[in-house]
C-alpha positions as CSV (number, residue, x, y, z in Angstrom):
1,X,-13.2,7.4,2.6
2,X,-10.6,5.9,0.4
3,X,-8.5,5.2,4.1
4,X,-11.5,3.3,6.0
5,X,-11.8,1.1,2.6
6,X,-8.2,0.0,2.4
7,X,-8.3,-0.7,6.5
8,X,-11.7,-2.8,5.5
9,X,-9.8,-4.3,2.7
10,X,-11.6,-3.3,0.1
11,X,-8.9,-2.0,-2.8
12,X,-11.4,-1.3,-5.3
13,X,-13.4,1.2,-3.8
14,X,-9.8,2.3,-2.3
15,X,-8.1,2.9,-5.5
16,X,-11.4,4.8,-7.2
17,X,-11.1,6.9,-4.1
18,X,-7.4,7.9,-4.7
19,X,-8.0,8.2,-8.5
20,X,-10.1,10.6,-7.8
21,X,-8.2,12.5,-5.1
22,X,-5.4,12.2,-7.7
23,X,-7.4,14.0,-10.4
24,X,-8.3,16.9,-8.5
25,X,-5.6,17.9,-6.8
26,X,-4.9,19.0,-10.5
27,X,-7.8,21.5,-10.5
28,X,-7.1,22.7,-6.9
29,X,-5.9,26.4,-6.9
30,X,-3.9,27.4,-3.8
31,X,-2.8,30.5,-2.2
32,X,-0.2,30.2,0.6
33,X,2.5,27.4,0.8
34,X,1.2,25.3,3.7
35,X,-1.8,24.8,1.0
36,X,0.7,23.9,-1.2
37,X,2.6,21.2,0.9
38,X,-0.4,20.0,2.0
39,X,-1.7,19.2,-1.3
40,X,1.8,17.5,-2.0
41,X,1.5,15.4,1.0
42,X,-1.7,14.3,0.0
43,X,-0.3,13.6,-3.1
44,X,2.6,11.7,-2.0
45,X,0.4,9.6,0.6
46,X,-2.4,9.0,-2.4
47,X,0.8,7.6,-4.5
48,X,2.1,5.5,-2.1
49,X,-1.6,3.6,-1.5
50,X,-2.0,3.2,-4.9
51,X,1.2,1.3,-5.2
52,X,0.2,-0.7,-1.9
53,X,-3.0,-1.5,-3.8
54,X,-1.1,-2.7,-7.1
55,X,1.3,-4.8,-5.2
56,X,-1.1,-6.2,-3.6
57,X,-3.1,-7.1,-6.5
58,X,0.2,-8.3,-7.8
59,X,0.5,-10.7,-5.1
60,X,-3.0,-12.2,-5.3
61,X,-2.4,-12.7,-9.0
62,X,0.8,-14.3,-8.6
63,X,-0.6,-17.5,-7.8
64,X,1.1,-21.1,-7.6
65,X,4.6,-19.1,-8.2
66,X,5.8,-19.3,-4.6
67,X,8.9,-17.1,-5.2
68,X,6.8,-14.3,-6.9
69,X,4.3,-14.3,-3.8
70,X,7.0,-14.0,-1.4
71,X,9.3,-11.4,-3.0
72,X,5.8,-9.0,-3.7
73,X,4.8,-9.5,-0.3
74,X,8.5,-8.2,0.9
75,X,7.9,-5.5,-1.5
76,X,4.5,-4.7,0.0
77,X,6.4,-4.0,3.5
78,X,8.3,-1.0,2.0
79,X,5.5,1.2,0.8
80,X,5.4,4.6,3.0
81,X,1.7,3.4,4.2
82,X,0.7,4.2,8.2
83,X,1.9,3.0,10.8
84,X,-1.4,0.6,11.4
85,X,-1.4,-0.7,7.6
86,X,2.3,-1.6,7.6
87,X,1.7,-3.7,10.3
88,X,-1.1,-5.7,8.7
89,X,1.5,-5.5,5.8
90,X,4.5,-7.0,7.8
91,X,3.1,-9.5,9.8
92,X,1.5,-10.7,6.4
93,X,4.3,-11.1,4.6
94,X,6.4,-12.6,7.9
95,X,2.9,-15.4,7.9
96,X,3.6,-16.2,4.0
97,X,7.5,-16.6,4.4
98,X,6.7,-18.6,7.3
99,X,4.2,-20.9,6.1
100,X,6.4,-21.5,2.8
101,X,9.3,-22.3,5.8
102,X,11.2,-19.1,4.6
103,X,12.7,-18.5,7.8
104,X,15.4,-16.2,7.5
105,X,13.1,-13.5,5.9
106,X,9.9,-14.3,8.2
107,X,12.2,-13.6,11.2
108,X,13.5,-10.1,8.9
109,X,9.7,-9.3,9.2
110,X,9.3,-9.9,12.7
């Protein structure tokens, strides 16, 4: 759930998902260790959306400061995220340093 609503964009209902995932992988009781990396590779993954999400509240929040917009939307392009939503992420941040005629790091993004 929390995966189709960041690919639809919405981070709310994203973020409540991986709150919740987060709080009950704490009450989760496993017996072998592939349960147990399993449940830290959900964890990790859960982590590294919810950052995703916060950065990218960050940037819309950023507003009329250029600079901040830009360096949060590099940012964005280096969370562990899937190989379909790091694309969305890259060629977003290549269209913002492009249309602000940062060239050098729209063509990094490329």
């Amino acid at each position: 759930q929390a995966y189709r609503s960041f690919t639809g964009g919405q981070f709310t209902e994203c973020k409540d998902g991986l709150d919740s995932i987060l709080r009950s992988i704490l009450m989760i009781s496993v017996s072998s260790r592939t349960e147990t990396n399993d449940l830290k590779e959900l964890l990790d993954v859960s982590r590294e959306y919810l950052i995703a999400i916060k950065v990218k509240n960050a940037i819309g929040s950023a507003g009329v400061d250029v600079g901040r917009g830009l360096e949060l939307s590099a940012y964005f392009t280096h969370c562990n995220l899937q190989p379909a939503h790091l694309m969305l992420a890259l060629k977003t941040a290549m269209a913002s340093a492009f249309k602000n005629k940062n060239f050098i790091n729209a063509a990094s993004f490329a």
